[in-house]
C-alpha positions, 0 to 999 in steps of 0.5 A, a space after each residue: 467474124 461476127 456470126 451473121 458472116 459465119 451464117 454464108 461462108 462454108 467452113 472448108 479445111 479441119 484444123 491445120 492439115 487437110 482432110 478428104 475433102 479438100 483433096 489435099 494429099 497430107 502425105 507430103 511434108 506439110 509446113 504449117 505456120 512456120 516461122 520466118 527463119 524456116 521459110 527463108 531457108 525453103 525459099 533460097 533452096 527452092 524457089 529461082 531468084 529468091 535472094 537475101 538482101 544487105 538488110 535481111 529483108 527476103 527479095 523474090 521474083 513474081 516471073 512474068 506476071 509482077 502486077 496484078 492481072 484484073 482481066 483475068 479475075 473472076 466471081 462464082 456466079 451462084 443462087 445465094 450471092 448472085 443478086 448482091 454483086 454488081 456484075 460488070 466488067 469488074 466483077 466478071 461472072 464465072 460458072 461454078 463448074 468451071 471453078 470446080 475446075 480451077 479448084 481441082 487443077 490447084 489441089 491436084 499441082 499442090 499435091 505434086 509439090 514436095 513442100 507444102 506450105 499452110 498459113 492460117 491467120 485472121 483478118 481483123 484484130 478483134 475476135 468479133 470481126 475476125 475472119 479466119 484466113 487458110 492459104 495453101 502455097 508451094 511458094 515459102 515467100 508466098 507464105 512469108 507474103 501472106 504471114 506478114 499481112 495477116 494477123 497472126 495467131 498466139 500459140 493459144 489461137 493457133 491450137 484452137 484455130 479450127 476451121 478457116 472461114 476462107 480458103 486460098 489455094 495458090 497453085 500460080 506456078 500452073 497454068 489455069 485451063 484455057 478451055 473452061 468456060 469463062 477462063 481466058 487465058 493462062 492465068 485465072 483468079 476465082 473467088 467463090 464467096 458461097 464456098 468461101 474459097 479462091 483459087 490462083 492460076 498462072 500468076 506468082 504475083 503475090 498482090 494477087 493474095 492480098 487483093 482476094 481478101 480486100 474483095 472478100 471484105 468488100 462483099 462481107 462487111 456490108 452483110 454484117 452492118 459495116 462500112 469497108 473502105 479502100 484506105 489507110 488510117 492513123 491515129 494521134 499519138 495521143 488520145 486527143 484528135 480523131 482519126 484520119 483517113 486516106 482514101 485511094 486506090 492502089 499506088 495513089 500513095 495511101 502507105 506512104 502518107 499515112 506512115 508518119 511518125 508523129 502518129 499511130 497506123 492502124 492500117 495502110 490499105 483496108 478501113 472498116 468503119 464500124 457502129 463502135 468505131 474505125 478498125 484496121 483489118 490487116 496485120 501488115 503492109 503492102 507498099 510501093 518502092 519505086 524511088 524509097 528514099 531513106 530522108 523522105 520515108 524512113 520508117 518504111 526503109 527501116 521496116 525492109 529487114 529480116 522477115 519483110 518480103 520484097 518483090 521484083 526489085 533488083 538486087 546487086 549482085 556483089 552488095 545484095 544492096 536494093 536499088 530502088 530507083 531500078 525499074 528494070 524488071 518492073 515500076 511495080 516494085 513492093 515490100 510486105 512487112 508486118 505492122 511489128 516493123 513499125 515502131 508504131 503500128 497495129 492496133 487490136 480494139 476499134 478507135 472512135 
C-alpha cells in the first residue's frame, strides 16, 4: 500500500507467527500459508459438514448463519477517523473499549484451538497499492476462503511479508458478548480502521471476510487519492477497446456478467480507479450458485474444482454431485475460487 495509507493503519503482528502483543499463544500447532491439499485434510477432519464434492471442489457449511448479518456490523468510533465515516445506520458506531472486548474473546477462543491457521496475502496486485492482509482462523475452509481471495504471495514476498497492514481475527465459532455496549446479539463484526484490525463473532459465514476488506477499502482508497468502486470489470482480449465495468450490489449479477469468455476479468466485485488506470484488488472471486448452469455460465462451472470453496450447497450423499438448483439450506449458495481458475483472469498492472 502507498505510504499516505501506511501513514494511518498500525502495524499489529511481526512476520508469520504471533507475538506478545497480540495475545496469541504460538504454542500451539500453527499453519502458516499452508497449501490447498493440507487444509483440505484439516477440514475433513475437523470441521462438520465439510465434504469433497465429484469435482474436488471443498463443500462446508456456514451453520446457522449462511448470509452476511449487517445489523450485526460495527465501526470503532475513534479521534483519528470519526470525522471521515458517515455515520448511520450502515456504518453503525461502536465504542473502542467494546472492541477491546471483542478482540480479546477471539484471541482468547483462537488460543483454545488445537489448530490455528494464518493466511497472509495482499490486496492489490501491484506493490504500490498493496495492502497486506493477516487472517487468523480455527476454521481450514475459512483459510482456503481467504487463500483464494487474496492475492497471494511468491515464496520471495512471503519470507519478506513483514508486518500485515490489517489484521482479521475470526473466532465465528464463539459467541460475541452480548453485554458490551453496542453488541446486540450473539453475533458481532467490528472494524477498527485506527488499529487496522476486525474481529468476527458468531457468525462461520465466510462473506463476512471478504466484506471486512471491501470496507477497508472503501474507507482507505479516497485517502490515497483513488476511486474504489463496488463492481467488476473486463478487458478485451486485445489491446484494442477500453475497459468495461458492471457496477451493483451483491447478487445483482456483477460475476456472472463479467465472467465471459471473449474477454479478460480483471476482478468481479471490487474496482479501483486510479490516476494511472482501472485496477482490480482481488485474487479470487466470490460468486452465487443458485441455479449454475454449465451452458449458460461455463467458465464458472469449470472453475468449481479442487481448491475452490463452496458454501452451503448440497451435496448428494452417494454421488458428492452439487445440486445447484437445491435452495434447501440457503438460496445464498456460493463458490470462492482463485482467478488461476479461469482461463483468462487476473491482472498484476493497472488498464488504462
Amino acid at each position: 500500500m502507498a505510504t499516505a495509507i501506511r501513514s494511518w493503519l498500525q502495524n499489529t503482528l511481526s512476520p508469520h507467527a504471533t507475538n506478545d502483543e497480540t495475545g496469541i499463544n504460538p504454542r500451539q500447532q500453527v499453519l502458516h500459508n499452508p497449501a490447498a491439499a493440507v487444509l483440505y485434510e484439516q477440514a475433513i477432519r475437523a470441521s462438520k459438514g465439510c465434504t469433497v464434492c465429484s469435482s474436488g471442489a471443498l463443500a462446508a457449511y456456514s451453520g446457522v448463519k449462511t448470509g452476511r448479518s449487517p445489523n450485526d456490523k460495527r465501526i470503532v468510533d475513534e479521534a483519528q477517523t470519526t470525522a471521515e465515516i458517515w455515520w448511520g445506520p450502515v456504518n453503525i458506531r461502536m465504542e473502542p473499549q467494546s472492541f477491546l472486548i471483542n478482540r480479546e474473546r477471539c484471541v482468547d477462543f483462537l488460543n483454545m484451538q488445537d489448530v490455528l491457521y494464518v493466511v497472509d496475502g495482499y490486496l492489490g496486485w501491484e506493490p504500490k497499492l498493496r495492502i497486506k492482509v493477516r487472517v487468523l482462523c480455527s476454521r481450514a475452509y475459512h483459510a482456503l476462503f481467504m487463500s483464494n481471495l487474496l492475492v497471494r504471495p511468491t515464496e520471495a514476498e512471503l519470507a519478506d511479508f513483514g508486518e500485515a497492514d490489517f489484521v482479521i481475527y475470526n473466532a465465528g465459532a464463539f459467541p460475541a458478548n452480548r453485554y458490551a455496549e453496542g453488541v446486540t446479539s450473539g453475533c458481532s463484526i467490528a472494524i477498527d480502521f485506527a488499529r487496522g484490525e476486525m474481529c468476527i463473532l458468531g457468525t462461520l459465514y465466510a462473506g463476512e471476510m471478504k466484506k471486512g476488506l471491501l470496507t477497508l477499502l472503501m474507507y482507505a482508497m479516497p485517502k490515497a487519492g483513488h476511486l474504489p468502486l463496488h463492481a467488476a470489470c473486463n478487458v478485451p482480449l486485445s489491446e484494442e477497446g477500453g475497459a468495461t465495468l458492471f457496477l451493483g450490489l451483491s447478487g445483482s449479477g456483477k460475476t456472472v456478467l463479467s465472467i465471459d469468455p471473449s474477454r479478460k476479468l480483471l476482478g468481479d466485485d471490487v474496482t479501483i480507479w486510479t490516476d494511472d488506470g482501472i485496477v482490480c484488488p482481488e485474487g479470487g472471486c466470490y460468486a452465487k450458485l443458485r441455479d449454475l448452469d454449465r451452458e449458460q455460465q461455463p467458465l464458472i462451472h469449470s472453475a468449481i474444482r479442487f481448491g475452490t470453496v463452496l458454501e452451503n450447497v448440497v451435496v448428494g450423499r452417494d454421488t458428492r454431485e452439487v445440486d445447484f438448483s437445491s435452495t434447501t439450506i440457503t438460496h445464498n449458495t456460493r463458490a470462492c475460487f482463485s482467478l488461476a481458475a479461469l482461463p483468462r483472469g487476473g491482472a498484476a498492472a493497472p488498464t488504462g
